[in-house]
C-alpha positions in Angstrom: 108.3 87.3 189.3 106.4 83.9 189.8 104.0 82.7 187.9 101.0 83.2 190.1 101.2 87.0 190.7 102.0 87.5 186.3 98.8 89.5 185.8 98.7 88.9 181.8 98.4 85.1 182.9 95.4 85.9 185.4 94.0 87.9 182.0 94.4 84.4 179.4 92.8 82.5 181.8 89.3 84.9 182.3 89.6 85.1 178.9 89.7 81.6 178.1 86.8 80.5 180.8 84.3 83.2 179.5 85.4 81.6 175.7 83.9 78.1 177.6 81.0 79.7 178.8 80.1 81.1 175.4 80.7 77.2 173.5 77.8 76.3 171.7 77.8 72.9 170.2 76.3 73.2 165.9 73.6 71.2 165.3 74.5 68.1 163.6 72.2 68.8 160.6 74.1 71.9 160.2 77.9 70.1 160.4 76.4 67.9 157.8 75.6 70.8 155.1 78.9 72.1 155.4 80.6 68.9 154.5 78.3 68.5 151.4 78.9 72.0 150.5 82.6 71.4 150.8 81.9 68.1 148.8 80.1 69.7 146.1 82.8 72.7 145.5 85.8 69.8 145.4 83.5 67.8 142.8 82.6 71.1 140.7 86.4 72.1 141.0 88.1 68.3 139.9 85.2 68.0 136.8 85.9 72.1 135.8 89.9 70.8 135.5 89.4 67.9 133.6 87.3 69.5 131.3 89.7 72.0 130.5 92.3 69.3 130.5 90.3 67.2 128.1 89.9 70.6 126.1 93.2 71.3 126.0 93.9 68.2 124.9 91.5 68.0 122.1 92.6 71.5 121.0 96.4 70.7 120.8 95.6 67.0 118.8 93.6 69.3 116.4 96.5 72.1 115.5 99.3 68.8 115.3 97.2 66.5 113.4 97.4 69.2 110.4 99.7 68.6 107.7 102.0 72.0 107.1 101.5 73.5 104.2 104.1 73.3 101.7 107.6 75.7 101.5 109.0 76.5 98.9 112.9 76.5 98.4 114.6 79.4 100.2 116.6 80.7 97.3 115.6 82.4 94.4 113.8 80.5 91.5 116.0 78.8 88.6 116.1 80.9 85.6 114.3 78.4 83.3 111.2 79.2 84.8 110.3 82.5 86.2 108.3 83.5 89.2 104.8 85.0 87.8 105.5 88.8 89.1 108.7 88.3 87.1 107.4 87.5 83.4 108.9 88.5 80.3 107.4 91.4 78.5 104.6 90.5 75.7 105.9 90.6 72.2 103.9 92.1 69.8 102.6 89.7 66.7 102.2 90.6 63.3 98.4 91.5 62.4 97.3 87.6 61.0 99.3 85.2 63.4 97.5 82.6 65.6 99.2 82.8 68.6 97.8 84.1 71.7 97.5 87.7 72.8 97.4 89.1 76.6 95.5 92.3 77.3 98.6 94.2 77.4 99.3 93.2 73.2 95.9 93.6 72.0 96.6 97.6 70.9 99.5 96.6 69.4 98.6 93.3 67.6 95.2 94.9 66.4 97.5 98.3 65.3 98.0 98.4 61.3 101.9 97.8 59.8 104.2 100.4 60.4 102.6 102.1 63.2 103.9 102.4 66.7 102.8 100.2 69.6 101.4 103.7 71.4 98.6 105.1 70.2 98.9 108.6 68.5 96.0 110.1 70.7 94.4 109.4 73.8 91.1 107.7 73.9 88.7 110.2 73.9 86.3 109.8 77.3 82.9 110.4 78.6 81.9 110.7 82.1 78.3 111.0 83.0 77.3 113.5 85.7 78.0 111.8 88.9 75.1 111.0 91.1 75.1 110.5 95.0 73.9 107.1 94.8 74.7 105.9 91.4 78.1 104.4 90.8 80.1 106.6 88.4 80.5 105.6 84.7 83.0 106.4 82.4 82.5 105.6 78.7 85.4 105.5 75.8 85.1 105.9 72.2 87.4 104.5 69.4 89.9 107.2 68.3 
């Protein structure tokens, strides 16, 4: 087939002079505006990535520039001084001695000789009657 009698040549080339005909030059003022929009997004764009560079930045300084707190050693403590959830039992004192008492001794330190380090009887206790707004009391008397 030769090239003048291919009809989907005869169709590119109406095509392409009613494409011609329909040309109209933009306005310069118009060509303009784009390329200050397009100006304005590449500015907006470069200043939005260096601020969340410079943020970035400044964020990672901060977390490095703290000292770690200290660790421990990863084995268990020396027995010469034990860890505070692992203290030795109170000892009960004599009625009379000076040394110091924790809350756990007091019964038994302020007990008379030859009684036990349990009390005999519980404490007798008093409730009030419980209120919806009023926190509940509870009152105990010596035995």
């Amino acid at each position: 087939m030769s090239e003048s009698q291919d009809p989907l040549r005869s169709l590119f080339h109406e095509a392409a002079e009613a494409g011609r005909d329909g040309v109209v030059t933009a306005p310069a003022g118009e060509i303009a505006a784009r390329g200050r929009r397009a100006r304005r997004r590449r500015v907006v764009a470069v200043v939005s990535v260096v601020c969340l560079a410079f943020g970035g930045g400044a964020a990672t300084v901060a977390l490095l520039s703290r000292t770690p707190a200290p660790v421990g050693p990863a084995g268990p403590p020396p027995p010469a001084r034990p860890s505070p959830d692992r203290q030795p039992a109170p000892v009960a004192t004599a009625p009379g001695s000076t040394s110091a008492t924790t809350p756990e001794s007091t019964v038994s330190a302020s007990a008379p000789p030859g009684s036990t380090d349990t009390p005999s009887a519980p404490p007798k206790t008093t409730a009030t009657a419980p209120s919806s707004d009023a926190p509940r009391e509870t009152v105990t008397e010596p035995p």
